[in-house]
C-alpha positions in Angstrom: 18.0 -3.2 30.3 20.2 -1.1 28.1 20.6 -4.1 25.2 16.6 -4.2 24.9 16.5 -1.7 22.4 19.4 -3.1 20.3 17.4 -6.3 20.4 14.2 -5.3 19.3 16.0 -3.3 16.8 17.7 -6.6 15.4 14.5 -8.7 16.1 13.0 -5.9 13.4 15.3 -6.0 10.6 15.4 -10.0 10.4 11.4 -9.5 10.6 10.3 -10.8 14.1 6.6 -9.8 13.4 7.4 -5.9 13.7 7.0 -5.2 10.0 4.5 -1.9 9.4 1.7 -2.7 7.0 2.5 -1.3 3.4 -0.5 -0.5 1.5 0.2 -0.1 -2.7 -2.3 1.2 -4.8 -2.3 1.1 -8.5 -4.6 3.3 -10.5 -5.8 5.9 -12.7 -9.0 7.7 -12.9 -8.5 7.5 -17.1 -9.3 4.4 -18.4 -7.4 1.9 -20.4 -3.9 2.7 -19.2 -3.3 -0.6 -18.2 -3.9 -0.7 -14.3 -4.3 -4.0 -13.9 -1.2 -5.2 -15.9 0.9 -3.4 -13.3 -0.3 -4.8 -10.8 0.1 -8.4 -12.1 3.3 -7.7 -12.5 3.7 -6.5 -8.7 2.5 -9.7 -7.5 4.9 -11.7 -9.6 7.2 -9.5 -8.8 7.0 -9.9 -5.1 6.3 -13.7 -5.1 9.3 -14.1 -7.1 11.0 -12.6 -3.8 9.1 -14.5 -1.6 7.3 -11.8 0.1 3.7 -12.4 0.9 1.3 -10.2 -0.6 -2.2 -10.3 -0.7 -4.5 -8.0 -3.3 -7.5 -6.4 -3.6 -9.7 -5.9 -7.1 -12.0 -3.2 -7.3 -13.5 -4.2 -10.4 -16.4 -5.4 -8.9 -18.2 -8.0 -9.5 -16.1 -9.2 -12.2 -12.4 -9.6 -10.8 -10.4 -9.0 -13.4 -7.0 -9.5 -11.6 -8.6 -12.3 -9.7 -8.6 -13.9 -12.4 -5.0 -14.2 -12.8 -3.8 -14.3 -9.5 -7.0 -16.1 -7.5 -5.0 -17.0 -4.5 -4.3 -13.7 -3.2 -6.8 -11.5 -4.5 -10.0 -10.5 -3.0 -12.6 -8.7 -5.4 -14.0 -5.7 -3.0 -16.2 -2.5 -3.8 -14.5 0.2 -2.3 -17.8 2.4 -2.5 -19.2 0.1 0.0 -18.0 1.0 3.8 -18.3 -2.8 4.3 -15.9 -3.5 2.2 -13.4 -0.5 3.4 -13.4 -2.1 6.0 -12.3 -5.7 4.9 -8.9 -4.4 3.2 -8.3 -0.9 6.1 -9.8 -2.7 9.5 -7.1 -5.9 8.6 -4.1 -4.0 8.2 -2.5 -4.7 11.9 -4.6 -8.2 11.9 -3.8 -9.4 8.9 0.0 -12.1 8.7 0.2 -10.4 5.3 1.5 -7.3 5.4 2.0 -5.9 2.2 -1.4 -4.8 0.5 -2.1 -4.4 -3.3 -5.0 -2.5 -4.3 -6.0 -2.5 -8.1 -8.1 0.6 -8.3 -10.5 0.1 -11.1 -10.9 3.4 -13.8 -12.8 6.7 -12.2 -12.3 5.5 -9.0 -8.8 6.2 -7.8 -9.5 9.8 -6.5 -12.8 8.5 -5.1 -10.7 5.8 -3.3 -8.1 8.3 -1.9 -10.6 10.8 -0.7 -12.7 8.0 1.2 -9.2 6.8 2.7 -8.4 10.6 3.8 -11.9 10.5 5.6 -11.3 7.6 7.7 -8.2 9.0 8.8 -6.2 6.4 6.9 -3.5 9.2 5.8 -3.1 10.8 9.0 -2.5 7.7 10.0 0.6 7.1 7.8 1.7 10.5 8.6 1.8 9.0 12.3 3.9 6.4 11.3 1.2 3.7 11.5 1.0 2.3 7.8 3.1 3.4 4.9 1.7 4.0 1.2 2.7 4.0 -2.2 0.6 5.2 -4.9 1.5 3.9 -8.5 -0.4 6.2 -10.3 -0.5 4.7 -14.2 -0.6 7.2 -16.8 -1.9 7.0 -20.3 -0.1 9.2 -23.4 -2.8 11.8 -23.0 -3.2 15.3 -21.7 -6.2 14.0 -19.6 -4.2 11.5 -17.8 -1.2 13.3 -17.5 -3.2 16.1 -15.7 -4.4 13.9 -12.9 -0.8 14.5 -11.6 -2.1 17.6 -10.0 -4.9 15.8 -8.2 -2.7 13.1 -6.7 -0.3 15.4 -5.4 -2.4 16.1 -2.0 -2.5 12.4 -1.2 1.3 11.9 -1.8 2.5 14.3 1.3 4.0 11.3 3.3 3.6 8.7 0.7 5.9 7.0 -2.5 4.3 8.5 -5.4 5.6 6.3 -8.7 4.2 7.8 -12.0 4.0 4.9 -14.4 4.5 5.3 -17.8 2.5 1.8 -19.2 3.3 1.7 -23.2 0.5 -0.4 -23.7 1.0 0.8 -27.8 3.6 2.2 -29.8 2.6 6.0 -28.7 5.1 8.1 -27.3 4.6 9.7 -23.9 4.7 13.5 -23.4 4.8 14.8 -26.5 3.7 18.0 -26.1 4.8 21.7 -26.3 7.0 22.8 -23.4 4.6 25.0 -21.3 2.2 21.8 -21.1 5.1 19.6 -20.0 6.4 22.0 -17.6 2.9 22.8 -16.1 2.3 19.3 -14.9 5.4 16.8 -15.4 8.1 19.0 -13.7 5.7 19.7 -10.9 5.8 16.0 -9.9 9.5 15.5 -10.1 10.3 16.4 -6.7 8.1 13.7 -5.4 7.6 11.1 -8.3 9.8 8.2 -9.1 9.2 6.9 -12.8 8.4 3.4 -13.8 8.7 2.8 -17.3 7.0 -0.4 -18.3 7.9 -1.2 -22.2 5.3 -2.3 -24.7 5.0 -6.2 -24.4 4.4 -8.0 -27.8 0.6 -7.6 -28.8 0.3 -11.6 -29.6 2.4 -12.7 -26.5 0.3 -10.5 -24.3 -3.1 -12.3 -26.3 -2.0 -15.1 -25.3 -1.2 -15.1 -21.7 -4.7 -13.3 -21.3 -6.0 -16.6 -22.8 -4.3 -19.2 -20.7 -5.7 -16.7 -17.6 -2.4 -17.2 -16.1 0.3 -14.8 -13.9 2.8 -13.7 -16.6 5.4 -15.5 -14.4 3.6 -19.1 -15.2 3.5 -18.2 -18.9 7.0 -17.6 -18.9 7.5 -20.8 -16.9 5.5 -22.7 -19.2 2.8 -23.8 -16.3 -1.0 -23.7 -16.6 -3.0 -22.4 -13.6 -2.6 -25.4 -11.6 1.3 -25.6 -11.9 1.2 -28.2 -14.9 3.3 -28.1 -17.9 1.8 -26.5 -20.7 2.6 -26.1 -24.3 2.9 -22.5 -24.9 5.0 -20.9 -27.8 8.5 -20.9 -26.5 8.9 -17.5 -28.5 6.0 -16.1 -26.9 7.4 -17.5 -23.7 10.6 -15.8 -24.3 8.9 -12.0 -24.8 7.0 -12.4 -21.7 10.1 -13.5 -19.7 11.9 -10.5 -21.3 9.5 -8.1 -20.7 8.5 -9.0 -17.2 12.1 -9.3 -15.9 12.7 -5.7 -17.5 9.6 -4.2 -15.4 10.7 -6.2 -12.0 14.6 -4.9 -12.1 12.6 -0.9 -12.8 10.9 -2.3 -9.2 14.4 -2.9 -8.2 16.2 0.3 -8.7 12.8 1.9 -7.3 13.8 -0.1 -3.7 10.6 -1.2 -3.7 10.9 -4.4 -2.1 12.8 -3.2 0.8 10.2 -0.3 1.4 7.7 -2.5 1.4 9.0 -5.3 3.7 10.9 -2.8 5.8 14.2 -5.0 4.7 13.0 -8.0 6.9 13.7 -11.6 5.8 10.7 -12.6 3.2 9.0 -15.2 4.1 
């Protein structure tokens, strides 16, 4: 009787079906921060460790990172209770246990209200479910002062502020009072991601092909054929992606997420 807890300890870490569901959000109430690019790169990023992942697109009825990643992305309104319930109500049901939602623009403190009402936070405080909010942030006052508005939800959570240089603007630049009112706030509790600019005509043209940036790099079309990409553009993508995933890295998140079990 005494080894049973050392044994279901051990059955734990090597990920005997005891792994807590992990629920990721990526968002931004501000638009055109680049949301959705983050969160393509999560799912390469954790299919490139072999950790199953499924996602959820709130840009309803459209699907923009369905469109990239169809095999493990759901489009969902999160507005609708139905739909709450398809990516909350599956958390313990559902083999996959790590959850990515793409929170589409205006909706992200809309979506974390919502989840506070159903009682999905008190139920991470209870150890239930664990959260991380990714909270992508544009080189703007406006988006920089959502930091104050996440804060609430990040109690028990991983708050990452991501810094997406989706141009050649620089983040932050501001007189000291407005950087100290909101940036050193956060610092306590936010981890930064930094994801560079990616080359404007490589980034055209993995948006054309409709592929994961990982299958660009690779060469492959959507259904895992060769293609005939540029090998330059190939080479940014590859460059630029693997510079975002070793950020995700040093950021532990794939041991948070998979509670350091064996990926499957």
């Amino acid at each position: 009787m005494a080894k049973e807890p050392k044994e279901a300890k051990k059955a734990e870490k090597s990920g005997g079906g005891k792994q807590k569901p992990a629920v990721i959000i990526v968002g931004a109430d501000k638009g055109g921060v680049g949301k959705t690019t983050v969160a393509r790169t999560m799912l390469d990023y954790f299919a490139g460790k072999n950790a199953l992942t499924r996602a959820f697109d709130t840009e309803s009825p459209r699907g923009t990172l369905k469109r990239f990643h169809p095999r493990v992305t759901e489009v969902v309104d999160l507005t609708q209770v139905a739909d709450q319930m398809k990516v909350l109500d599956t958390l313990h049901s559902s083999e996959v246990k790590v959850s990515v939602i793409d929170v589409r623009a205006g909706l992200l403190s809309r979506t974390l209200k919502d989840m506070t009402d159903v009682g999905f936070f008190d139920a991470v405080e209870n150890g239930e479910f664990k959260f991380a909010l990714f909270h992508v942030l544009g080189p703007s006052v406006a988006s920089l002062s959502e930091i104050d508005e996440m804060l609430p939800y990040t109690e028990n959570a991983e708050y990452y502020v991501v810094k997406n240089h989706i141009n050649d603007t620089n983040f932050f630049e501001w007189d000291q009072a407005t950087y100290d009112r909101y940036f050193k706030k956060a610092r306590r509790t936010a981890k930064d991601i930094n994801v560079p600019k990616l080359n404007e005509m490589a980034y055209e043209q993995v948006e054309l092909a409709g592929v994961p940036f990982v299958s660009f790099g690779q060469n492959k079309t959507a259904k895992n054929q060769k293609a005939d990409y540029s090998l330059v553009l190939r080479g940014y993508v590859r460059t630029w992606e693997k510079a975002v995933h070793e950020q995700y890295d040093d950021a532990g998140l794939m041991e948070w997420a998979t509670d350091g079990a064996q990926a499957s």
